[in-house]
N, C-alpha and C positions, 0 to 999 in steps of 0.2 A: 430047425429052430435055433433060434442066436439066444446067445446070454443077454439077459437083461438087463436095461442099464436103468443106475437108480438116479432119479431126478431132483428128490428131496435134496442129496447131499452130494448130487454131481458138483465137481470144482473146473471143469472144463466144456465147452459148447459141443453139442451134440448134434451131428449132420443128419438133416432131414433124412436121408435115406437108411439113417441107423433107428426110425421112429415102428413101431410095429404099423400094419395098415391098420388095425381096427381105429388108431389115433388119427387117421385122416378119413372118418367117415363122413362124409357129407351133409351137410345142413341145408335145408330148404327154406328161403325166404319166399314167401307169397306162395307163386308157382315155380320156381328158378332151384334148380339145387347147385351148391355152392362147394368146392372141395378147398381142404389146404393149400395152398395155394395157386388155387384159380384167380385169373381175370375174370369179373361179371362186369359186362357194361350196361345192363338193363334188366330190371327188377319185373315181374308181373303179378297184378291179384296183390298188391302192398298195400295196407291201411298206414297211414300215417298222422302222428297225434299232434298235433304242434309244432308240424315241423318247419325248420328255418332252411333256407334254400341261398348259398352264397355261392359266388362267379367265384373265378380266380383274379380277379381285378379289385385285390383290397377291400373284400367282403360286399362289395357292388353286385347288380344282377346278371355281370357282364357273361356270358359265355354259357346262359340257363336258357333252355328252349323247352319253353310248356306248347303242347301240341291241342290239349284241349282239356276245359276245363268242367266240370258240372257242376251245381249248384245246387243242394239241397230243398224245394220250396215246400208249403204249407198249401195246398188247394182246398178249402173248404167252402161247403154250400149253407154257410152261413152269410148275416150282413154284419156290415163295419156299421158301427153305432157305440155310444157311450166312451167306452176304454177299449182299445186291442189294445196287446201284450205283446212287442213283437220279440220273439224268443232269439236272440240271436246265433246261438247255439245250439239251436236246432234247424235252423233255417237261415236266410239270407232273403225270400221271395215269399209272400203271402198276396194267395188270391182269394178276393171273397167272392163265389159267383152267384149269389143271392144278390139283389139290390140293397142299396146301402139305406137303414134306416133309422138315420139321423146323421149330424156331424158328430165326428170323435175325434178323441186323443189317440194320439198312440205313443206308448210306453214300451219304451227300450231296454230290458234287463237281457243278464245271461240266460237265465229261463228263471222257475219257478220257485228254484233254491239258490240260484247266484246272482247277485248282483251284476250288472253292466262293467262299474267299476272292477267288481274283480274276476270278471270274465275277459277286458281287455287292459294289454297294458299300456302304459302312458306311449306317449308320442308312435302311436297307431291309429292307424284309420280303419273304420269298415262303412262296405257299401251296402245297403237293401232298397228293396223294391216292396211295394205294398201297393196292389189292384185291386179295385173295388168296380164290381157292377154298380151301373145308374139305372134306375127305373125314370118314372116319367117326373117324380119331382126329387132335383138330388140334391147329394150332400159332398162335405166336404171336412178333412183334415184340417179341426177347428184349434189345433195344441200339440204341442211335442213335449213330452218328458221322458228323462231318462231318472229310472231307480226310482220313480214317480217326484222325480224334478222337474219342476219347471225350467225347457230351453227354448233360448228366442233364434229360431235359425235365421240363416241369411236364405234369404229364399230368390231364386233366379230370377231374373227381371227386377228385382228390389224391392214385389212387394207381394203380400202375402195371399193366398188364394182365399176370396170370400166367399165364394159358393162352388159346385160339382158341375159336372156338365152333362145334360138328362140324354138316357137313350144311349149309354156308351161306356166304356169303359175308363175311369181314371186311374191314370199309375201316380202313383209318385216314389219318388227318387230321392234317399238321405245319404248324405254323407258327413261320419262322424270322427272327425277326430280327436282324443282324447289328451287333451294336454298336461293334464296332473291329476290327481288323487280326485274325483268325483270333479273334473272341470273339463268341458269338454267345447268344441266348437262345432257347428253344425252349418250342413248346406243343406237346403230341399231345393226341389222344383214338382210342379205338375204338369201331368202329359194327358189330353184326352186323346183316345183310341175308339171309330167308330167302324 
């Protein structure tokens, strides 16, 4: 056993090899255990909350390689009618696999206790998908709000879808990006799927 050295009121550095071992016990991220100074170059079993992912090219995404992505969805055997809520913080995809019964809104918030506004921040975008079964007479995404705002998106082809298409499945496809404090710009489009 060595004399121990005192850290509070060391006045000189002290070389790793003079550390006791219990100070270099390992720490486990995810599945990966990690020692004083180890190199890890790959993490497993990580949740991450918010996290921001930058290259070495002046905070660009230059030098990031995602291998594969998943996406949270909502499958329910309900129909799209009146208001859907599309949660966005719990999902990204909602499929109704009930026939849609009626035309609806859909309402964009964070979920059910945050707002949209302060679930994203300014000058960001998020992408969702919302699929709806058709029976034999169908409907259609008749309104978009967010925070139960009224938004006029720009919808592809220039104009806006008036009816569903029976016997099939329609997606559609928003993109939101958020320009300021409750302002936001929006793209749709609609896909049938038979």
């Amino acid at each position: 056993m060595g004399v121990p050295n005192t850290f509070g009121n060391a006045t000189t550095a002290i070389p790793l090899t003079q550390l006791d071992a219990n100070f270099n016990t390992p720490a486990t991220i995810g599945n990966t255990t990690v020692g004083l100074g180890n190199t890890v170059t790959s993490l497993g079993n990580v949740t991450l909350a918010n996290p921001i992912i930058t290259g070495a090219n002046n905070g660009s995404y230059a030098n990031v390689t995602i291998t594969t992505i998943q996406e949270p969805a909502n499958v329910t055997a309900t129909a799209a009618n009146s208001t859907v809520n599309f949660d966005i913080l719990s999902n990204v995809v909602q499929y109704f696999t009930s026939n849609a019964a009626g035309n609806w809104t859909v309402n964009f918030r964070g979920n059910a206790t945050t707002t949209f506004n302060n679930a994203v921040p300014n000058n960001t975008s998020i992408s969702a998908t919302l699929m709806t079964t058709q029976g034999g007479t169908p409907y259609y995404n008749s309104a978009i709000t967010i925070d139960g705002n009224s938004v006029t998106p720009k919808w592809q082809g220039g104009t806006a879808p008036t009816s569903g298409n029976a016997s099939g499945v329609d997606s559609y496809t928003y993109v939101i990006i958020k320009t300021g404090s409750n302002a936001y710009t929006a793209f749709a489009s609609q896909t049938q799927f038979k």
